[in-house]
C-alpha positions in Angstrom: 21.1 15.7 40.7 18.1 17.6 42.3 14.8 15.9 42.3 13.4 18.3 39.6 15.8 16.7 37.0 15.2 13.0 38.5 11.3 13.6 37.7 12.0 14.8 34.4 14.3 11.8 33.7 11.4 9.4 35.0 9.0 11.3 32.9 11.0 11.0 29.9 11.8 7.3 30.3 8.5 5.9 31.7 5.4 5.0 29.8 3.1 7.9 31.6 3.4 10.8 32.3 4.8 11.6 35.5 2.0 13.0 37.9 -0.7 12.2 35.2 -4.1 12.4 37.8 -5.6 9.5 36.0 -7.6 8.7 40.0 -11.5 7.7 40.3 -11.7 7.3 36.8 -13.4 4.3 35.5 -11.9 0.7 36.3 -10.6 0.5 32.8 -8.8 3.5 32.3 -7.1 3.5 35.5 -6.1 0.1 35.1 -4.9 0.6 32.1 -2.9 3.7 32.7 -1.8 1.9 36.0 0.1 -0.9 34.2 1.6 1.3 31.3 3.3 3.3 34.6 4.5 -0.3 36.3 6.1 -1.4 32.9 8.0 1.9 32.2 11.2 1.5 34.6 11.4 -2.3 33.1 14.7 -3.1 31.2 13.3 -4.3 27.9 10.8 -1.3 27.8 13.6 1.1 28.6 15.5 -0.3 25.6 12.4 0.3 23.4 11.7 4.1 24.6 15.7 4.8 23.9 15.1 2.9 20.4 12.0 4.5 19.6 11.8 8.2 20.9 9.2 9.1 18.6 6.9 6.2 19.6 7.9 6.6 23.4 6.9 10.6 23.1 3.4 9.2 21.2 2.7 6.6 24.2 2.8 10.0 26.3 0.6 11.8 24.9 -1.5 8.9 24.6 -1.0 8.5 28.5 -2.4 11.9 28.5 -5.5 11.8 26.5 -6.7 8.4 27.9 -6.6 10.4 31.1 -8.2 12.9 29.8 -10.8 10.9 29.1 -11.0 9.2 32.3 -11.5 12.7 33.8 -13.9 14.3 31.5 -16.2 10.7 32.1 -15.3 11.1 36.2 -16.3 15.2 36.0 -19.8 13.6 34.4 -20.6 10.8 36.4 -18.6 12.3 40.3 -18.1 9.3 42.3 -20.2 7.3 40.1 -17.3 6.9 37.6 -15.0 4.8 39.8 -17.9 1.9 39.5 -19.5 2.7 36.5 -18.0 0.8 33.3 -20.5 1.6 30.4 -18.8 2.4 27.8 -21.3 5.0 26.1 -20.0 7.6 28.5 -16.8 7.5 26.1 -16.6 8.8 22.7 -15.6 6.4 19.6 -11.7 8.3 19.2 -11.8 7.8 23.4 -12.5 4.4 22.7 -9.8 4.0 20.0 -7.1 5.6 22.0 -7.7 3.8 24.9 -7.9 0.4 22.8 -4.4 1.4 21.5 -2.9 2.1 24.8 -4.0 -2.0 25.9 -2.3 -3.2 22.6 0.8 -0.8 24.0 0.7 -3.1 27.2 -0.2 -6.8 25.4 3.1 -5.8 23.3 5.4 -5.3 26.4 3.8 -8.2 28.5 3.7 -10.7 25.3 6.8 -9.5 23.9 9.6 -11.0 26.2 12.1 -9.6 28.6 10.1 -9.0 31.0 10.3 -10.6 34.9 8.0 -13.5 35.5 6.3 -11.6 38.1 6.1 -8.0 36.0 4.8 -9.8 33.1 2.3 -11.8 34.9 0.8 -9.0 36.4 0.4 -7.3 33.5 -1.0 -10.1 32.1 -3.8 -10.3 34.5 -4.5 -6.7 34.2 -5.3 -7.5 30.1 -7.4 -10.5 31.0 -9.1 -8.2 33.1 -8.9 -5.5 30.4 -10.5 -8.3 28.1 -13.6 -8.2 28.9 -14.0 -4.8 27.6 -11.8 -4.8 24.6 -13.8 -7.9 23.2 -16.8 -6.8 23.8 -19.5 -5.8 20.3 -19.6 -2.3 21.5 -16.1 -1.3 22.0 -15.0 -3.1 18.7 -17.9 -1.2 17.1 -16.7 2.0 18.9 -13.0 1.5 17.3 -14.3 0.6 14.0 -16.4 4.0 14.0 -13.2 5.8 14.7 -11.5 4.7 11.6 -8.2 5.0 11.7 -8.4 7.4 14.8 -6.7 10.6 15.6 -3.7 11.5 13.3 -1.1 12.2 16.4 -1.3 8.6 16.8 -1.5 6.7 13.7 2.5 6.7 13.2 2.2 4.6 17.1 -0.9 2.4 15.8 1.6 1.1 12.7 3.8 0.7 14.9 2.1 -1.6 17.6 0.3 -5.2 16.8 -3.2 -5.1 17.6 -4.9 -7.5 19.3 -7.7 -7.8 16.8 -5.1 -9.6 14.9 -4.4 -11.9 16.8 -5.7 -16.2 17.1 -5.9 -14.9 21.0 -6.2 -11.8 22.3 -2.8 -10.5 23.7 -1.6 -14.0 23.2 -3.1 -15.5 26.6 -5.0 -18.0 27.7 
């Protein structure tokens, strides 16, 4: 098998995109985009991209646009946005996308199958994720966006959000 068609296999079966540039964006995004792209080679996540194609080919292109805008808020700030965490650099459908990608991760890590070790990481990662997701602006931010961009409102049915929830992602 070359290594062309072993990329394409990983891209098609992990969570991101394979050689997404998703670096010296702000903490958030690339945390976030980080543990999508540790949970992807996981067992019970690989059974959910072979059950769900057209949710797995959604969480790409939401992979994609989150990076996107990571990037568009690095281009702004330079080096700036790999410490800067405001959230008013991001636009209210940003927002929303990248709210849905953390509710893809809280479903994976709360959802079982997982390794102890996998899912505790990725738990710490949405604790750390948290602090942003419950704050008045972002929920403001999602609410504004409505029911957000129509390429991923089949993927937003489809995933619990954590809004709806006694504890966000089920921790703590």
């Amino acid at each position: 098998m070359s290594a062309r068609h072993k990329d394409h296999d990983r891209e098609q079966f992990g969570l991101v995109p394979l050689h997404l540039d998703y670096g010296a964006t702000p903490p958030f995004v690339y945390l976030t985009l980080s543990a999508l792209s540790q949970l992807g080679t996981e067992g019970s996540v690989q059974q959910y991209i072979h059950a769900n194609p057209d949710a797995h080919r959604a969480t790409l292109e939401l992979g994609r646009e989150v990076a996107k805008a990571g990037i568009r808020v690095r281009d702004k700030l330079g080096d700036a946005a790999v410490i800067d965490e405001n959230l008013r650099h991001f636009t209210a459908e940003e927002i929303w996308m990248i709210d849905l990608a953390v509710d893809v991760l809280a479903m994976f890590a709360t959802g079982g199958g997982l390794p102890d070790g996998t899912r505790g990481r990725v738990l710490d990662d949405l604790r750390s994720l948290d602090e942003h997701v419950k704050s008045a602006h972002w929920r403001r931010e999602v609410h504004k966006a409505g029911e957000g961009p129509a390429a991923f409102r089949e993927l937003r049915a489809l995933i619990p959000h954590h809004a709806q929830r006694s504890r966000p992602f089920g921790i703590g």
